[in-house]
C-alpha positions as CSV (number, residue, x, y, z in Angstrom):
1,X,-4.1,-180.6,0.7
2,X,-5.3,-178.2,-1.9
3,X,-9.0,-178.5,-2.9
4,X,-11.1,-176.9,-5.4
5,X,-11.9,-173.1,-4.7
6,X,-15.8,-172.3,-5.3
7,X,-15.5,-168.4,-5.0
8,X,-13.4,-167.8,-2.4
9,X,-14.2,-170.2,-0.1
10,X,-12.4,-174.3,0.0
11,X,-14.8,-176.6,-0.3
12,X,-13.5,-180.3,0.7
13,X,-16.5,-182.4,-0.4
14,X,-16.3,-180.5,-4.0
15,X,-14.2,-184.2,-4.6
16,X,-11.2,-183.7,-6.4
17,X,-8.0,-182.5,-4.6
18,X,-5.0,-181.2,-7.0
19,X,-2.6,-182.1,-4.7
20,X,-3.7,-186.0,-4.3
21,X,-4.3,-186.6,-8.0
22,X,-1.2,-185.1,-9.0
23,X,0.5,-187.2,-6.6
24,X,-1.3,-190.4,-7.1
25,X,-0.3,-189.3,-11.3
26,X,3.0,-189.2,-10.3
27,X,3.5,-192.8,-9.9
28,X,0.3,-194.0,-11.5
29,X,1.2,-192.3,-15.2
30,X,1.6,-194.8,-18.0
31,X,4.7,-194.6,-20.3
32,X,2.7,-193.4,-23.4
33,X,5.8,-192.0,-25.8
34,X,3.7,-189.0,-26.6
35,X,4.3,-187.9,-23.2
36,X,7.9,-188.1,-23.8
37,X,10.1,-184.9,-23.0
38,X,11.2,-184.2,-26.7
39,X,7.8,-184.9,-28.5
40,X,6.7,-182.2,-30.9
41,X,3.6,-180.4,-31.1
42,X,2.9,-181.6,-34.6
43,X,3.1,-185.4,-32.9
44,X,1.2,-184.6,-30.2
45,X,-1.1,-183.6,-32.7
46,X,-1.4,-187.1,-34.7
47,X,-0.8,-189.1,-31.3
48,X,-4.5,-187.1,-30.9
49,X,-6.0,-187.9,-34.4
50,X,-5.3,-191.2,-33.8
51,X,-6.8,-191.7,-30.4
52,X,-10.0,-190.1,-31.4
53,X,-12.3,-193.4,-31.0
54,X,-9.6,-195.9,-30.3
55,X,-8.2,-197.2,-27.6
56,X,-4.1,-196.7,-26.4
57,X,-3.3,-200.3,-27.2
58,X,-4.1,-200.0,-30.9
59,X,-2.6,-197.0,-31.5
60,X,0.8,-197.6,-29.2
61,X,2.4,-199.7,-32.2
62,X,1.4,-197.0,-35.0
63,X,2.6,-193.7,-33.7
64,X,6.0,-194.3,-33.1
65,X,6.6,-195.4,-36.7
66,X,4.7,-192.7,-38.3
67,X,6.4,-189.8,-36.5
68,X,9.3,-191.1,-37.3
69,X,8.7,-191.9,-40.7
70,X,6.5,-188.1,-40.7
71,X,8.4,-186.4,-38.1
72,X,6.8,-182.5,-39.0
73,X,3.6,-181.2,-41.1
74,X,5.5,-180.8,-44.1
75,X,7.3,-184.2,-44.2
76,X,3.7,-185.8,-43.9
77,X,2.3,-183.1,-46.5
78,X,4.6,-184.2,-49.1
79,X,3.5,-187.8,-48.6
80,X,0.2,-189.3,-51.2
81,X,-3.1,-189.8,-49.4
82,X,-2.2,-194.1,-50.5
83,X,0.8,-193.8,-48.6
84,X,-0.9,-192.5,-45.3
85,X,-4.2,-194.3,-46.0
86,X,-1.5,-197.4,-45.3
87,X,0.4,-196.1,-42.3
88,X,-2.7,-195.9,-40.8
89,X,-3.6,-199.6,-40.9
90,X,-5.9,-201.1,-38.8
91,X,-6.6,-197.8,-36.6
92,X,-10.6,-197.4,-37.9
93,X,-12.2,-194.3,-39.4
94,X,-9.6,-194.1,-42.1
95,X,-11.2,-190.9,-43.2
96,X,-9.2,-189.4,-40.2
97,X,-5.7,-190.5,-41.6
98,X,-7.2,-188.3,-44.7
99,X,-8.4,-185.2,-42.6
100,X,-4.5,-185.5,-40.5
101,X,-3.0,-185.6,-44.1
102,X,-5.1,-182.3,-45.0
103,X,-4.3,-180.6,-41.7
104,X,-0.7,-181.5,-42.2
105,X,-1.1,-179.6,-45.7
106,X,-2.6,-176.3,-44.1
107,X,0.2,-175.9,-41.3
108,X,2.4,-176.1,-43.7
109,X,2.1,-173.9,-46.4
110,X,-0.1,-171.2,-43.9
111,X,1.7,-171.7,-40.7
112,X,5.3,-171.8,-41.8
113,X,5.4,-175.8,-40.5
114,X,4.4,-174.8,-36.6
115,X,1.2,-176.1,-35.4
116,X,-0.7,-173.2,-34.0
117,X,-1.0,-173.2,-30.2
118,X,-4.2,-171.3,-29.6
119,X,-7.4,-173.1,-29.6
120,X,-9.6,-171.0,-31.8
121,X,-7.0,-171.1,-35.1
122,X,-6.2,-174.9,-33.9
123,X,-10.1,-175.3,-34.7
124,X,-10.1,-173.9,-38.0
125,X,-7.5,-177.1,-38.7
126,X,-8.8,-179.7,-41.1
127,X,-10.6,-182.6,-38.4
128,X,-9.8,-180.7,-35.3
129,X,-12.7,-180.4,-33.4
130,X,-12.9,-178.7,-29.6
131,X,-11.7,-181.4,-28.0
132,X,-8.3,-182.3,-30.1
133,X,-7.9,-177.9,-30.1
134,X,-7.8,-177.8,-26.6
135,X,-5.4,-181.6,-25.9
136,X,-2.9,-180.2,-28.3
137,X,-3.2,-176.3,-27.1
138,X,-2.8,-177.9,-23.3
139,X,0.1,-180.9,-23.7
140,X,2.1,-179.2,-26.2
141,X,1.5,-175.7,-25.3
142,X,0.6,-176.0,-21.4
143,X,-1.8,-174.1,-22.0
144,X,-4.4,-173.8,-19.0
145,X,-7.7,-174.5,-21.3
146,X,-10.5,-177.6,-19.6
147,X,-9.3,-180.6,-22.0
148,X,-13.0,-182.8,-22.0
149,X,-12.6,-186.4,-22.5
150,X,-15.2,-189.0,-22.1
151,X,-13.2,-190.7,-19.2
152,X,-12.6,-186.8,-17.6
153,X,-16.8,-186.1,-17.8
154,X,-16.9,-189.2,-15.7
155,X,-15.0,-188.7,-13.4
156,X,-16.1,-185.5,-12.9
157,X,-20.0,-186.7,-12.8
158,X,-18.7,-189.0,-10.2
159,X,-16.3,-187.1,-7.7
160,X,-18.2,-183.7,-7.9
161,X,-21.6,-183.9,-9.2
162,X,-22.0,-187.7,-7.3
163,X,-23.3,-189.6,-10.1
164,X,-22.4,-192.3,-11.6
165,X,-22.1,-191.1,-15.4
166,X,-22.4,-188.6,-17.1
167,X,-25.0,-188.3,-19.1
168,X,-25.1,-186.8,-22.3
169,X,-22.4,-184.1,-23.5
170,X,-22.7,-180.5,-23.2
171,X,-19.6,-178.6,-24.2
172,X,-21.0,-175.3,-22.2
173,X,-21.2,-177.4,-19.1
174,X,-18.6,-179.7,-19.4
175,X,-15.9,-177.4,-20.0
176,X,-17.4,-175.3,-17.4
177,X,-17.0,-178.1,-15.0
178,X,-13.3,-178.9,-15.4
179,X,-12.0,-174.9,-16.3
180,X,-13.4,-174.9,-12.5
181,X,-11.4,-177.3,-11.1
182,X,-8.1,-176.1,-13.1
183,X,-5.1,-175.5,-10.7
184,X,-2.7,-172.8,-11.7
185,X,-1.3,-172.4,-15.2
186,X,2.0,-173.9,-14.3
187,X,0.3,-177.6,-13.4
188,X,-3.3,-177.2,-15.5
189,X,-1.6,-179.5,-18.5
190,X,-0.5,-181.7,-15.9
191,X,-3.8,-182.2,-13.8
192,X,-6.1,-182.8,-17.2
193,X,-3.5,-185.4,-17.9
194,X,-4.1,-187.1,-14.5
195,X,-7.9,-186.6,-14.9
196,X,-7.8,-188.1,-18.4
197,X,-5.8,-190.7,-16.8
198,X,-7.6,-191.6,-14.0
199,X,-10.8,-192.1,-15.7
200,X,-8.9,-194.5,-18.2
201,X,-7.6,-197.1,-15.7
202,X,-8.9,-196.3,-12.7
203,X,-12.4,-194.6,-12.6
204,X,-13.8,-196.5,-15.1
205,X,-17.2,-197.1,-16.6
206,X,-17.8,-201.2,-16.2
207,X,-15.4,-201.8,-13.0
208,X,-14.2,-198.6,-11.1
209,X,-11.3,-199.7,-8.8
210,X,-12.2,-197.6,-5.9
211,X,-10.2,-199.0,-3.6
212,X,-7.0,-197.5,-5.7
213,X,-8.7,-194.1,-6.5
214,X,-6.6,-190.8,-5.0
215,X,-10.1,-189.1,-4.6
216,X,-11.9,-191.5,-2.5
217,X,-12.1,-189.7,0.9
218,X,-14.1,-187.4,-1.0
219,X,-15.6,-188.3,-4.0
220,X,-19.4,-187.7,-3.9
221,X,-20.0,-191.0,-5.7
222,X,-18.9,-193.3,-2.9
223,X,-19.6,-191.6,-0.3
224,X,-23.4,-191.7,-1.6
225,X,-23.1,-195.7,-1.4
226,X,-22.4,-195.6,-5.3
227,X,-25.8,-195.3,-6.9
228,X,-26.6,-196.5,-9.7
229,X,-26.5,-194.8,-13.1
230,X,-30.4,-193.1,-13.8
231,X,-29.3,-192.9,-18.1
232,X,-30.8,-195.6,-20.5
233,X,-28.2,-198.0,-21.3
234,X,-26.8,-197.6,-24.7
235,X,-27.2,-200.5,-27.2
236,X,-23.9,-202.5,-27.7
237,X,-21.8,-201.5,-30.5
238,X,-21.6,-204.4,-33.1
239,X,-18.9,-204.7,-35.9
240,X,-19.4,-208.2,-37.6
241,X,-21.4,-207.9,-40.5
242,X,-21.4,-204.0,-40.7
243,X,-20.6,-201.8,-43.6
244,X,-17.8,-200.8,-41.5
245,X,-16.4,-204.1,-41.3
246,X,-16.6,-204.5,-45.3
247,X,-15.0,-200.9,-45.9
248,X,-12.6,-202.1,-43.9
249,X,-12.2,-205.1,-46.1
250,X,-12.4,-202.9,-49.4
251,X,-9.4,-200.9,-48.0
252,X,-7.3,-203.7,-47.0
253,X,-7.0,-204.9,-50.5
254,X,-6.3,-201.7,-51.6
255,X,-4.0,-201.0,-49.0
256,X,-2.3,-204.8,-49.7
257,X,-1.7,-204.0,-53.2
258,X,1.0,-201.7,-55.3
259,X,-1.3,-200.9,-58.4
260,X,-4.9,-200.5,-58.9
261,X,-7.6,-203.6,-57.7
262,X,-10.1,-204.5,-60.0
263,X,-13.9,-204.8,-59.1
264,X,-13.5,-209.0,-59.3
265,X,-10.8,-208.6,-56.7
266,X,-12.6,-206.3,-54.7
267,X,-15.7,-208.7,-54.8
268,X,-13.3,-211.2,-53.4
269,X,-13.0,-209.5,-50.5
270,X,-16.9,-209.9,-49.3
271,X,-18.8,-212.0,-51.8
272,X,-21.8,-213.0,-49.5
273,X,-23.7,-209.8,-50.0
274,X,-23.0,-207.5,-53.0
275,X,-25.7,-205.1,-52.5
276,X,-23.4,-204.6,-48.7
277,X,-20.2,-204.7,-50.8
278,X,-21.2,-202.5,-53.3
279,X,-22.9,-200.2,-51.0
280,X,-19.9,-200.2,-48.6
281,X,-17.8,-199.3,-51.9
282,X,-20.1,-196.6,-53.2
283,X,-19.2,-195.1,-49.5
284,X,-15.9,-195.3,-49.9
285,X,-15.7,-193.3,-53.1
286,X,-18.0,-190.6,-51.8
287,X,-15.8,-189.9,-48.5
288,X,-12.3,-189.6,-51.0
289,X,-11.5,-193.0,-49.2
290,X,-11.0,-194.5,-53.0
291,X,-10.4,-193.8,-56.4
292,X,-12.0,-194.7,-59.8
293,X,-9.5,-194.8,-62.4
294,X,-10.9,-194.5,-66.1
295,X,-10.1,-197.9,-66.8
296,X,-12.4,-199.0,-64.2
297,X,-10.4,-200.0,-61.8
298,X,-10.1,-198.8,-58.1
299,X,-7.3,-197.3,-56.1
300,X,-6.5,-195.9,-53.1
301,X,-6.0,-191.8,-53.9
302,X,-2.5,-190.7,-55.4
303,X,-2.2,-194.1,-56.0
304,X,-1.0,-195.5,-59.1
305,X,-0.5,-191.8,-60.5
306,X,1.6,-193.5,-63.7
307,X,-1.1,-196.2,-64.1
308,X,-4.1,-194.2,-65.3
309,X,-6.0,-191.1,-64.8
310,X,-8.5,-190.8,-61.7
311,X,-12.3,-190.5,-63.2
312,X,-13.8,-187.0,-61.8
């Protein structure tokens, strides 16, 4: 077995073994298509836009289409912000399908149509932040760079640190932590994969399945007895009711429709509270999301381009 090396000297209760979790990875590894053999940079890239915040299942019926349909920067450059605004469908934080649409723009015309590989120009991008810089400079590049997850701090809190979360983020620290525990260069892509991957179905916050964890002989976790976590809890999430919820009902009649929605239509769409809807609308103008056209009618942008003149 191969452990992690503190200085010079192995250190077996350190917790996570390369050679285990690459071998429990080996089997364990879901059939995500952005893993696939032939898969681009660039849709490595949107595979990681679209997973910021949302979970596989939602975006496993979304991404195949779109690379197809956008297979390189410039194909999904040349599309209108309506058309991607509708590809995105029901993925949340549409302002994200914006930002990808923007960062396809720049690669483009200032990178001759090849996404960057190294993780400070990847962060000058338009919505790439540290941790999409360093998934796309590690799974498309193999780069050896710590790729920090939410499901990757955990299971680092809980093999190495013995704790059962881990508490709030601190890039210094966190990528600290797993640049540590980074095998050589030739298997570092592979290893954050499996620790992204075991914190996603095995390690994971509600139900840990400890029983089917590679790193149990020596995760400090269990063999503490499993203490509980010492952080507040954090307040549910709620979506019913939310502004959210009626931007997202804004859009879909947007998105639904092939020229420009007027404000009765809209107020359709959540006519139990106009102060909400019209607050939730005002929103959606301000982030780009929508269009006023001079008429008065809305649209989702570059949409309806022969229908009327956007209002500035």
């Amino acid at each position: 077995m191969t452990n992690i090396l503190h200085g010079n000297e192995p250190r077996r209760s350190a917790g996570i073994q390369f050679d285990d979790l690459l071998s429990w990875f080996a089997v364990a590894e879901r059939d995500l298509p952005w893993r696939a053999g032939d898969v681009t940079p660039w849709q490595i890239l949107v595979s990681e836009f679209m997973l910021q915040q949302t979970p596989v299942a939602r975006v496993l019926p979304i991404w195949p289409d779109w690379v197809a349909r956008w297979p390189t920067p410039s194909a999904t450059a040349a599309a209108t912000q309506a058309d991607v605004l509708r590809a995105w469908g029901k993925l949340g934080y549409p302002r994200r399908a914006i930002r990808l649409h923007e960062c396809a723009t720049v690669i483009a015309r200032d990178f001759a149509d090849t996404v960057p590989s190294d993780v400070d120009t990847l962060q000058q991008l338009p919505g790439i932040g540290s941790y999409t810089a360093r998934a796309v400079a590690s799974f498309a590049y193999r780069q050896p760079v710590p790729v920090v997850d939410t499901n990757v701090r955990r299971v680092v809190a809980r093999a190495v640190h013995g704790q059962a979360d881990a508490g709030a983020p601190s890039a210094k620290r966190d990528h600290a932590d797993v640049e540590a525990l980074l095998p050589g260069a030739d298997r570092a892509a592979r290893f954050s994969a499996a620790l992204m991957e075991l914190g996603a179905i095995v390690c994971t916050a509600r139900a840990p399945r400890c029983g089917d964890c590679p790193l149990q002989g020596d995760c400090r976790w269990l063999l503490a007895g499993s203490p509980p976590s010492t952080s507040p809890k954090r307040p549910s999430q709620r979506y019913a009711g939310t502004d959210r919820q009626v931007r997202g009902r804004l859009l879909d009649v947007l998105r639904d429709k092939s020229v420009a929605a007027t404000r009765a239509e809209l107020d359709l769409a959540w006519p139990a509270d106009p102060e909400q809807r019209e607050r939730a609308l005002t929103s959606l103008l301000a982030d780009g999301l929508v269009q006023q056209l001079t008429d008065g009618r809305f649209a989702l942008p570059g949409q309806d381009r022969n229908d009327s003149t956007a209002s500035r």
